[in-house]
ZADO-1210 file (C-alpha; in nm, 4 decimals, padded with zeros to 6 digits):
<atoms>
<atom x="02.1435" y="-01.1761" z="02.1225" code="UNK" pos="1"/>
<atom x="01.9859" y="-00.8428" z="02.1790" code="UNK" pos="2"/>
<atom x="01.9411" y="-00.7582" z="01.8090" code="UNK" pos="3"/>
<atom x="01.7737" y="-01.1045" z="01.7468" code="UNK" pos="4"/>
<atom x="01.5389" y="-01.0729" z="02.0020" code="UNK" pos="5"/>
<atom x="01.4426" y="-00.7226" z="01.8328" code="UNK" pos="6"/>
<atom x="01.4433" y="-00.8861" z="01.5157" code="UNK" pos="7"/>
<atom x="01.2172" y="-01.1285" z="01.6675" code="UNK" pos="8"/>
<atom x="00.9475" y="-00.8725" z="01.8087" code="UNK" pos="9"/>
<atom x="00.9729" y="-00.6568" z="01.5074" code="UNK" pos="10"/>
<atom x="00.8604" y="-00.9434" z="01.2641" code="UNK" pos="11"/>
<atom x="00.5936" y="-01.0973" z="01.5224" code="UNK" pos="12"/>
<atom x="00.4029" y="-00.7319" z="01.5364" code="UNK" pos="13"/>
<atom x="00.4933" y="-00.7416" z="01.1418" code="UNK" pos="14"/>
<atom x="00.2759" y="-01.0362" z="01.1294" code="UNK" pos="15"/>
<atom x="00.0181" y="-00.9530" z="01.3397" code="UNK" pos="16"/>
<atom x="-00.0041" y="-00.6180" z="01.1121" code="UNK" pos="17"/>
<atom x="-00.0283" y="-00.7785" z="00.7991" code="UNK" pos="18"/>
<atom x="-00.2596" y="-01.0738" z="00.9200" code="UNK" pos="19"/>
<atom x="-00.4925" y="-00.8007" z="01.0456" code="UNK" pos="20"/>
<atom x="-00.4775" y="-00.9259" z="01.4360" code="UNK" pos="21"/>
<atom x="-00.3417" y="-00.5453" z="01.4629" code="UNK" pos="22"/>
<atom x="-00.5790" y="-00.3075" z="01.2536" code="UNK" pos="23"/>
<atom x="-00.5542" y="00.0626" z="01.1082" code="UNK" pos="24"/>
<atom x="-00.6253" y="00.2299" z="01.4267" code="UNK" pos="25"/>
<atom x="-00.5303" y="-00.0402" z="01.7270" code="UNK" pos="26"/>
<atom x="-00.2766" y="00.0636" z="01.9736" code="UNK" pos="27"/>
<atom x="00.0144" y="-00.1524" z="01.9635" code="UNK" pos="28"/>
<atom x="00.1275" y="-00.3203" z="02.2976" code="UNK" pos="29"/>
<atom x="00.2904" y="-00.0778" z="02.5200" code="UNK" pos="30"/>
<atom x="00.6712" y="-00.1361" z="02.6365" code="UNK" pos="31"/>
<atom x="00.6046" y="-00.2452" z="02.9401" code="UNK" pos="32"/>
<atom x="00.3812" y="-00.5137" z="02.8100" code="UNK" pos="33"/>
<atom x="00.5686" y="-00.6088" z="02.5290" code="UNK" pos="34"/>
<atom x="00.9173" y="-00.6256" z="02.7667" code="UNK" pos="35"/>
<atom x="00.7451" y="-00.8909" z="02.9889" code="UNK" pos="36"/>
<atom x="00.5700" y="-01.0994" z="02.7169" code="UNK" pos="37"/>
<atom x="00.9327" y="-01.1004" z="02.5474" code="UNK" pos="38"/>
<atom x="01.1719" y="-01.1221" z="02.8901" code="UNK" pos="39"/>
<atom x="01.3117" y="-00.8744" z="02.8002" code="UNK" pos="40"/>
<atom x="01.4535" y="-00.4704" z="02.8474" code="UNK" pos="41"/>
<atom x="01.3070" y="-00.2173" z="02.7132" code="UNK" pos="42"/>
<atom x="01.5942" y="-00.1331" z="02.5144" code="UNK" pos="43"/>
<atom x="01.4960" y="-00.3894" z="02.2034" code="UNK" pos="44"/>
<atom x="01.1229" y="-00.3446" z="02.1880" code="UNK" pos="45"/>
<atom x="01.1992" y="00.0400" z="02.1405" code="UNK" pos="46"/>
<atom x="01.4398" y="-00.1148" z="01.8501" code="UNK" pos="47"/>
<atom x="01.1715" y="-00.3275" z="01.7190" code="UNK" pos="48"/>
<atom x="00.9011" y="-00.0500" z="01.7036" code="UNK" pos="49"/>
<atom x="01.1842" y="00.2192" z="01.5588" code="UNK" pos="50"/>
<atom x="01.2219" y="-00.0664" z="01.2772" code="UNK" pos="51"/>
<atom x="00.8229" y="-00.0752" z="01.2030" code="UNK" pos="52"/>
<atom x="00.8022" y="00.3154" z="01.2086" code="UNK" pos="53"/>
<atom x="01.0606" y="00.3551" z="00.9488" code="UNK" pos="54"/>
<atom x="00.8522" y="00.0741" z="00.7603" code="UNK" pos="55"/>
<atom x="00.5551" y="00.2694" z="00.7804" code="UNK" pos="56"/>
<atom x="00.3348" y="00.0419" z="00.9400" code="UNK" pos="57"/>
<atom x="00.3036" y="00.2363" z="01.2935" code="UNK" pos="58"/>
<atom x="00.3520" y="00.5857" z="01.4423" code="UNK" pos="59"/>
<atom x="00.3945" y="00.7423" z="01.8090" code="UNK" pos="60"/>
<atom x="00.2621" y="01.0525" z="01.9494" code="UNK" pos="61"/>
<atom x="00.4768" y="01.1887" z="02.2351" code="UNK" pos="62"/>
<atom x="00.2486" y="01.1108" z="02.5587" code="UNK" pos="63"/>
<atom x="00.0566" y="00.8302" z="02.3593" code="UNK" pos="64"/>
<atom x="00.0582" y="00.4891" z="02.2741" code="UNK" pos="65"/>
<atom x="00.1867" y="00.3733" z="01.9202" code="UNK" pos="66"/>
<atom x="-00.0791" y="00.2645" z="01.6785" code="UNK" pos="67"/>
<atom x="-00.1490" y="00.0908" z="01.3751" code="UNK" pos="68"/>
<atom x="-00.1231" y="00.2824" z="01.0318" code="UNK" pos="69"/>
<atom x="-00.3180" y="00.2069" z="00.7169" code="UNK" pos="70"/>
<atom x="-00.0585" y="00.0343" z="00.5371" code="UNK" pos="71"/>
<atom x="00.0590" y="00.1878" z="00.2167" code="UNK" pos="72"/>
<atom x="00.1538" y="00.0729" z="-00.1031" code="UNK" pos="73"/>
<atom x="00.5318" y="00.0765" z="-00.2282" code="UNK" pos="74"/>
<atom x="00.6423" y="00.1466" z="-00.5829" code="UNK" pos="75"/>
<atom x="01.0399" y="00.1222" z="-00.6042" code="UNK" pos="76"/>
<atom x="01.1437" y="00.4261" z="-00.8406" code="UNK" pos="77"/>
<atom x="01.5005" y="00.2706" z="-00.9331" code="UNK" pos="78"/>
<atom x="01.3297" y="-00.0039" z="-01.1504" code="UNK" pos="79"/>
<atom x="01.0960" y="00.0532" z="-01.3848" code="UNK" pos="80"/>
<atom x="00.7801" y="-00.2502" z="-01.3332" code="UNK" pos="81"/>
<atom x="00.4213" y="-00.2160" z="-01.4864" code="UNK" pos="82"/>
<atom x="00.1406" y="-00.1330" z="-01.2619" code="UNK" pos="83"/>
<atom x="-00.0657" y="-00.4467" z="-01.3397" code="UNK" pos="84"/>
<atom x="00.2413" y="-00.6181" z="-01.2913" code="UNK" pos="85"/>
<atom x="00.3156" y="-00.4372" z="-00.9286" code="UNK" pos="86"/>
<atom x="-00.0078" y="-00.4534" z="-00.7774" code="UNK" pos="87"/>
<atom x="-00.0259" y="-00.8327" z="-00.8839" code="UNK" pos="88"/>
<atom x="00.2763" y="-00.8895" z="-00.6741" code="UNK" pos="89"/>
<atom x="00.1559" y="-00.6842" z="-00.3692" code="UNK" pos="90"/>
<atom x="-00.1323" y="-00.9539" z="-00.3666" code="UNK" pos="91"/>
<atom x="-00.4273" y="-00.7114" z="-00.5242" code="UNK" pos="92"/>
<atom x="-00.6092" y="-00.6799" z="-00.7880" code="UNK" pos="93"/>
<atom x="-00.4974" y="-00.4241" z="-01.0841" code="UNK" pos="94"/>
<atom x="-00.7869" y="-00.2361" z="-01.2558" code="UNK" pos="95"/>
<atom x="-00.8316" y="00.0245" z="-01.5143" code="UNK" pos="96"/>
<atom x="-01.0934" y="00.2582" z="-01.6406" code="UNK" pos="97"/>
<atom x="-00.9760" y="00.4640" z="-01.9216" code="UNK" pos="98"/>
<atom x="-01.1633" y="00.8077" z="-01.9949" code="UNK" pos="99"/>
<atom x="-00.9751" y="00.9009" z="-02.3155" code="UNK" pos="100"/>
<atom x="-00.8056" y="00.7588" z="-02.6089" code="UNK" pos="101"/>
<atom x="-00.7445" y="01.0215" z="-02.8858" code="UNK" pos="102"/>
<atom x="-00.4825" y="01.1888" z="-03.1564" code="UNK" pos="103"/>
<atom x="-00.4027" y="01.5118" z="-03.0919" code="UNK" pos="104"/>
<atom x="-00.1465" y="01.7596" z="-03.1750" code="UNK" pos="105"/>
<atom x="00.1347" y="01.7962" z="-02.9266" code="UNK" pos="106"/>
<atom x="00.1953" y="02.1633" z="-02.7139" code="UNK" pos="107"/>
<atom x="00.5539" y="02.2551" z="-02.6903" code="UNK" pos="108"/>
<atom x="00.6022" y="02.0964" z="-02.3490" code="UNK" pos="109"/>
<atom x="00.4796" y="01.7447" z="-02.4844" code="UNK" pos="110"/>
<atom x="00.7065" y="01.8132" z="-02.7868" code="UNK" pos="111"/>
<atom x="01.0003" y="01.8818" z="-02.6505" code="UNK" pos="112"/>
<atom x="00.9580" y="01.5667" z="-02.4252" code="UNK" pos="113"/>
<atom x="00.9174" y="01.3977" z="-02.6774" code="UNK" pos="114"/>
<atom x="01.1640" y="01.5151" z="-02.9324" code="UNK" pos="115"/>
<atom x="00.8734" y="01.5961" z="-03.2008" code="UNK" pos="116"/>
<atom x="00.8021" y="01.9056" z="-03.3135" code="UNK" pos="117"/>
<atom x="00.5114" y="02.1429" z="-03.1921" code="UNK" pos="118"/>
<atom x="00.2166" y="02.0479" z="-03.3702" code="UNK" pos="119"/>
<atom x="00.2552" y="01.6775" z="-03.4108" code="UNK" pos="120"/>
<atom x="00.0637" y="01.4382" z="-03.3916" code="UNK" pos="121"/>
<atom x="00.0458" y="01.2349" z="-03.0732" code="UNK" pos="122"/>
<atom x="-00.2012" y="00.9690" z="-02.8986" code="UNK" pos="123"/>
<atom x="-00.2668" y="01.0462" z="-02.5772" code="UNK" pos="124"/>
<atom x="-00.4319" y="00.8408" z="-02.2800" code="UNK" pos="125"/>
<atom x="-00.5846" y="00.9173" z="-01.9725" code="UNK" pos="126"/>
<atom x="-00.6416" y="00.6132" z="-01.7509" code="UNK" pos="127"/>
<atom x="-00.7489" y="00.5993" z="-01.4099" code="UNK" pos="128"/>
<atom x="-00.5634" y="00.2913" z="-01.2193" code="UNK" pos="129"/>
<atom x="-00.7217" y="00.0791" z="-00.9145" code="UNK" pos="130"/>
<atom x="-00.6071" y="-00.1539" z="-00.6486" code="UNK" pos="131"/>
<atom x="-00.8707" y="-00.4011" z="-00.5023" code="UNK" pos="132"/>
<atom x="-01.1184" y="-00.1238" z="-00.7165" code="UNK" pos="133"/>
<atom x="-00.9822" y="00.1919" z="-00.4951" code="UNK" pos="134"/>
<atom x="-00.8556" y="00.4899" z="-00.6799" code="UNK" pos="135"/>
<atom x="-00.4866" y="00.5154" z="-00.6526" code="UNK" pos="136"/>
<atom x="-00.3459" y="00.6671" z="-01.0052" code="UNK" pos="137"/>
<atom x="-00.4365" y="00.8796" z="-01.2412" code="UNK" pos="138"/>
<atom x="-00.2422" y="00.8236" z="-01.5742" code="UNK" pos="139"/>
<atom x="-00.1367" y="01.1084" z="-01.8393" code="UNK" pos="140"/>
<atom x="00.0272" y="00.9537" z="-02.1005" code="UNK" pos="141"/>
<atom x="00.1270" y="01.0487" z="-02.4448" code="UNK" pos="142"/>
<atom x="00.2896" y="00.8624" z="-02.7047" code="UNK" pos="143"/>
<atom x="00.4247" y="00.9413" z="-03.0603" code="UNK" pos="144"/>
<atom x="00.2483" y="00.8672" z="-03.3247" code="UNK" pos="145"/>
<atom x="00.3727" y="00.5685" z="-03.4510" code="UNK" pos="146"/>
<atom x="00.3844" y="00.3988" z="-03.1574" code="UNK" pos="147"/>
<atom x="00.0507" y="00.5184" z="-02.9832" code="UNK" pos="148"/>
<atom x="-00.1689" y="00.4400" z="-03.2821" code="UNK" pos="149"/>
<atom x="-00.1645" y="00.0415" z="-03.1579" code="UNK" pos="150"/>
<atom x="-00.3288" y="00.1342" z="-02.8628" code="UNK" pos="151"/>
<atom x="-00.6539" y="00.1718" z="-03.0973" code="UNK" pos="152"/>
<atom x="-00.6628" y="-00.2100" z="-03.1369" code="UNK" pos="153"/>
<atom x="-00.6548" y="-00.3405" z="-02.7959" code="UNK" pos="154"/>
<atom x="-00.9544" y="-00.2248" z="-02.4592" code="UNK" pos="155"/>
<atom x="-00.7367" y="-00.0243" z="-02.2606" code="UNK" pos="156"/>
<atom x="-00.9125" y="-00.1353" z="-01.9530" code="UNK" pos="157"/>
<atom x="-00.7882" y="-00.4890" z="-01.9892" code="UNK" pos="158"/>
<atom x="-00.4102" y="-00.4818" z="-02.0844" code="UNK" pos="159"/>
<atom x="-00.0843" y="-00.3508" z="-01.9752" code="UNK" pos="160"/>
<atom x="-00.0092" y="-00.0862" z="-02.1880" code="UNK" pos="161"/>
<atom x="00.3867" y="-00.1438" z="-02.0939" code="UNK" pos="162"/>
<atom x="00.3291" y="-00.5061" z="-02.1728" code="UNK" pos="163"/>
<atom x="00.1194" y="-00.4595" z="-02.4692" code="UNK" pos="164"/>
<atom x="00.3504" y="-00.2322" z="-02.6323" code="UNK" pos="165"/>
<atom x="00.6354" y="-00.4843" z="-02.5990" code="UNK" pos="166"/>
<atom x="00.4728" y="-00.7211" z="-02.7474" code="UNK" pos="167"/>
<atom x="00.3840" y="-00.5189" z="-03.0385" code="UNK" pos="168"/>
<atom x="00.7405" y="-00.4590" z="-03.0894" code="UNK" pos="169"/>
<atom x="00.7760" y="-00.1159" z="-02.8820" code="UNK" pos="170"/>
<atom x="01.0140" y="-00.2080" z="-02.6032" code="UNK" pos="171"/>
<atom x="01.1390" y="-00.0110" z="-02.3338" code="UNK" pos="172"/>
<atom x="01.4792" y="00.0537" z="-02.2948" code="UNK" pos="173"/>
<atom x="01.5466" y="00.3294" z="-02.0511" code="UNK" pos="174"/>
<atom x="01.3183" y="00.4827" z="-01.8465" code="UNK" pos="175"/>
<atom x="01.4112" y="00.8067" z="-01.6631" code="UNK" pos="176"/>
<atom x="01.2145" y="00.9109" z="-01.3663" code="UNK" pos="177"/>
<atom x="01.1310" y="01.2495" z="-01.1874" code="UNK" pos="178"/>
<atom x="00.8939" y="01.2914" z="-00.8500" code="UNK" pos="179"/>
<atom x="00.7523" y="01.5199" z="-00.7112" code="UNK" pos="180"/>
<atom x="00.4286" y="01.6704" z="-00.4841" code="UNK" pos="181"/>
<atom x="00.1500" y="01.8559" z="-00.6820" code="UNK" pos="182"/>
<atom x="-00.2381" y="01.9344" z="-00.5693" code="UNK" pos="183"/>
<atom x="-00.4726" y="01.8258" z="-00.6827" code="UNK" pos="184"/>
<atom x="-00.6427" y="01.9705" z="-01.0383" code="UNK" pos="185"/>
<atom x="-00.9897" y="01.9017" z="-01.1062" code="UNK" pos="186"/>
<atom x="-00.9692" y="01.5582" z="-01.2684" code="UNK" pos="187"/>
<atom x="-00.7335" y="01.4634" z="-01.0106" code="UNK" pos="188"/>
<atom x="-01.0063" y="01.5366" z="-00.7743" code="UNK" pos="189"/>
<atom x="-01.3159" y="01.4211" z="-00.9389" code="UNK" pos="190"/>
<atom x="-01.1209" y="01.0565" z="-01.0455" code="UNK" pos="191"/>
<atom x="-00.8774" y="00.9941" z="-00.7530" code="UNK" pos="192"/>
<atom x="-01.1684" y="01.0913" z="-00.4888" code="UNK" pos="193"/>
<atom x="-00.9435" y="01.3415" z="-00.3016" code="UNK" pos="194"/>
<atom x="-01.0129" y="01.6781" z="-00.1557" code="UNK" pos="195"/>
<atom x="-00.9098" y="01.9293" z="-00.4719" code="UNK" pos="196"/>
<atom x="-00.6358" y="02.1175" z="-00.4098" code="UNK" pos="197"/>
<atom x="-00.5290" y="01.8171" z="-00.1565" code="UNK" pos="198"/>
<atom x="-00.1362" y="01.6932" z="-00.2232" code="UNK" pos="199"/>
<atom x="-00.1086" y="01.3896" z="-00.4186" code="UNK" pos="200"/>
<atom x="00.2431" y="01.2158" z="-00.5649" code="UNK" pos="201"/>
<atom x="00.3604" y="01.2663" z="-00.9230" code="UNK" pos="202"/>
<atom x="00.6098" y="01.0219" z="-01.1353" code="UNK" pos="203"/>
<atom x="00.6437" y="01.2335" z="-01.4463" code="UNK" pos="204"/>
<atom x="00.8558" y="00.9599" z="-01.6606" code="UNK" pos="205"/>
<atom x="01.0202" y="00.9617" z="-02.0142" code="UNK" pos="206"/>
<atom x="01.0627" y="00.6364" z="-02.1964" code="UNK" pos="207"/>
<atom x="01.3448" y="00.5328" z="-02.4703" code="UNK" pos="208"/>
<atom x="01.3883" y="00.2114" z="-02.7229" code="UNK" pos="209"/>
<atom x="01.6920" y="00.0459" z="-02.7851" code="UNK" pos="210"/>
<atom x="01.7956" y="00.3249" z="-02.9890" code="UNK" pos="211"/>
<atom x="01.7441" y="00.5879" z="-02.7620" code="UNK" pos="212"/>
<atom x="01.4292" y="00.7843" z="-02.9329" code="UNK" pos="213"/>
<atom x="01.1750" y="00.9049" z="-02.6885" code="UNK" pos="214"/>
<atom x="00.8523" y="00.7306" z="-02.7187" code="UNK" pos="215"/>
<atom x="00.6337" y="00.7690" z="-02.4115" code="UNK" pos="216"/>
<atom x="00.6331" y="01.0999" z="-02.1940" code="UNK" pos="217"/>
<atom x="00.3536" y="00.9832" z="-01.9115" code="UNK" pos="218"/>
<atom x="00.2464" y="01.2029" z="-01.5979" code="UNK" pos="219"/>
<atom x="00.1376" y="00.9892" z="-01.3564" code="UNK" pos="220"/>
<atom x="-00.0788" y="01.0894" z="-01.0002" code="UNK" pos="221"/>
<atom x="-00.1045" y="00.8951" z="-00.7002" code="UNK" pos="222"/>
<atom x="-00.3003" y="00.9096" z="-00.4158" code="UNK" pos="223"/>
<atom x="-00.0241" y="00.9745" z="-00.0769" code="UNK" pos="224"/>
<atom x="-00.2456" y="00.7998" z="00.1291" code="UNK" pos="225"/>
<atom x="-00.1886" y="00.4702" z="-00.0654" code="UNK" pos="226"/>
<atom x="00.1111" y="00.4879" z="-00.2311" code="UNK" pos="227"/>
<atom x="00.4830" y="00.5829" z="-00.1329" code="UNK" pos="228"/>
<atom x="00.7852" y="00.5691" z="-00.3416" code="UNK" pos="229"/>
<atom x="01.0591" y="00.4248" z="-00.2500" code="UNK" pos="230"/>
<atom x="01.4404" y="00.4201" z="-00.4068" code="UNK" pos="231"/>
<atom x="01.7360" y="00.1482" z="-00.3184" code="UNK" pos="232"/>
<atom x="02.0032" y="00.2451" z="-00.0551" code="UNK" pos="233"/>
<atom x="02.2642" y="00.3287" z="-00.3164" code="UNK" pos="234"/>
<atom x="02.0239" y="00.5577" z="-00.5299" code="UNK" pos="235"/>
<atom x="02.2227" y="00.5084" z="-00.8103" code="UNK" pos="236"/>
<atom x="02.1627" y="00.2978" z="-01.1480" code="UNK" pos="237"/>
<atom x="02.3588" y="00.0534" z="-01.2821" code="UNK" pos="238"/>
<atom x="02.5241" y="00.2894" z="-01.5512" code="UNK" pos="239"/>
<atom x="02.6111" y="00.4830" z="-01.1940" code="UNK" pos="240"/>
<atom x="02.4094" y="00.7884" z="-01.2463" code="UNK" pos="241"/>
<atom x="02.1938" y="00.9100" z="-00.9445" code="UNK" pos="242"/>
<atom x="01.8539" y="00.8273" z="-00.9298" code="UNK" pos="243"/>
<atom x="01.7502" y="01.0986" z="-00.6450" code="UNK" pos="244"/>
<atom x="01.9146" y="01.4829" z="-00.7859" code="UNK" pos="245"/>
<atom x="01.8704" y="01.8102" z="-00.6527" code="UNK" pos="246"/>
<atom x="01.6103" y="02.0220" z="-00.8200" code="UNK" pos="247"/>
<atom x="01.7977" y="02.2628" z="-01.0404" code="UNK" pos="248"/>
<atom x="02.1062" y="02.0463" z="-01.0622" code="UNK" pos="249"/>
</atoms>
């Protein structure tokens, strides 16, 4: 009974956060008031509001009432989804704004994530990414040649380049992953709106077809105040590889 009734007040302040009767900034009921509007101990509304602080959506100062965050976007890591296709299912609007399409030749980094050699020729993108038309990622991508030189037929700013790719034939088949924290470059700062120098969230990822061959190596920036990533309890793949490893492991 006691964990139902915490499951109860949990997903009535859940709705009250989400239907914006509690905004970025409120206070959230106190203990006391929330114990006699629920008839019950204390011991299940601290449950409840344990539940939405792991969830994101509230935190407590020692000494101070717990208050509403800004709620934040959040991007599972263990599956690989499109952006358009994300934000569309989080209920806002994707957007795009690309600032460069062009052929270059690839540095040794790019190259060896790749599996070209030095000097190659790749496309490479960058495309800034928006939710409800607010900044959230800044795009890197390269692709090899083959591959990338479609992107000159479509407007970048209206298409899924994941989606569009598939449907030129370029599938993805495996996609690995690796985050981590950077600050803020220039362009990060100038595009994403941020402070420079400010830490912002990187998915560096490296895509494979059906045959294995590397054809997308993307760097990918996102604003921490609107995005977090998140990675299912068993962190591993289906193939039973880890998702989450120890740097230098």
């Amino acid at each position: 009974m006691a964990s139902s009734v915490y499951k109860q007040i949990a997903d009535d302040l859940r709705q009250r956060i989400v239907n914006g009767q509690l905004a970025p900034g409120d206070e959230v009921p106190t203990e006391g008031e929330l114990a006699l509007r629920w008839h019950t101990s204390r011991g299940p509304i601290r449950n409840a509001l344990a539940e939405l602080r792991a969830e994101g959506l509230i935190e407590t100062t020692r000494g101070r009432p717990s208050r509403v965050l800004e709620r934040k976007a959040h991007q599972a890591v263990d599956v690989s989804i499109p952006f358009t296709r994300w934000a569309r299912e989080l209920g806002t609007t994707p957007g795009a704004i690309t600032q460069e399409l062009s052929l270059r030749r690839v540095d040794e980094e790019l190259a060896a994530d790749l599996h070209v050699q030095r000097g190659d020729l790749a496309v490479h993108v960058v495309r800034l990414r928006l939710l409800d038309g607010r900044p959230t990622m800044l795009e890197r991508l390269t692709y090899t040649e083959a591959v990338g030189r479609v992107l000159f037929d479509v407007d970048l700013d209206t298409v899924s380049i994941t989606e569009y790719l598939a449907e030129r034939g370029f599938h993805s088949a495996e996609v690995e992953h690796e985050i981590d924290a950077v600050a803020a470059d220039d362009v990060d700062s100038a595009l994403l709106e941020v402070e420079p120098g400010s830490p912002i969230l990187r998915l560096k990822r490296i895509t494979r077809d059906a045959d294995g061959r590397v054809f997308e190596s993307s760097d990918d920036r996102y604003r921490s105040d609107i995005v977090r990533f998140t990675v299912a309890a068993s962190g591993r793949a289906n193939s039973g590889e880890h998702f989450l490893r120890p740097l230098g492991g």
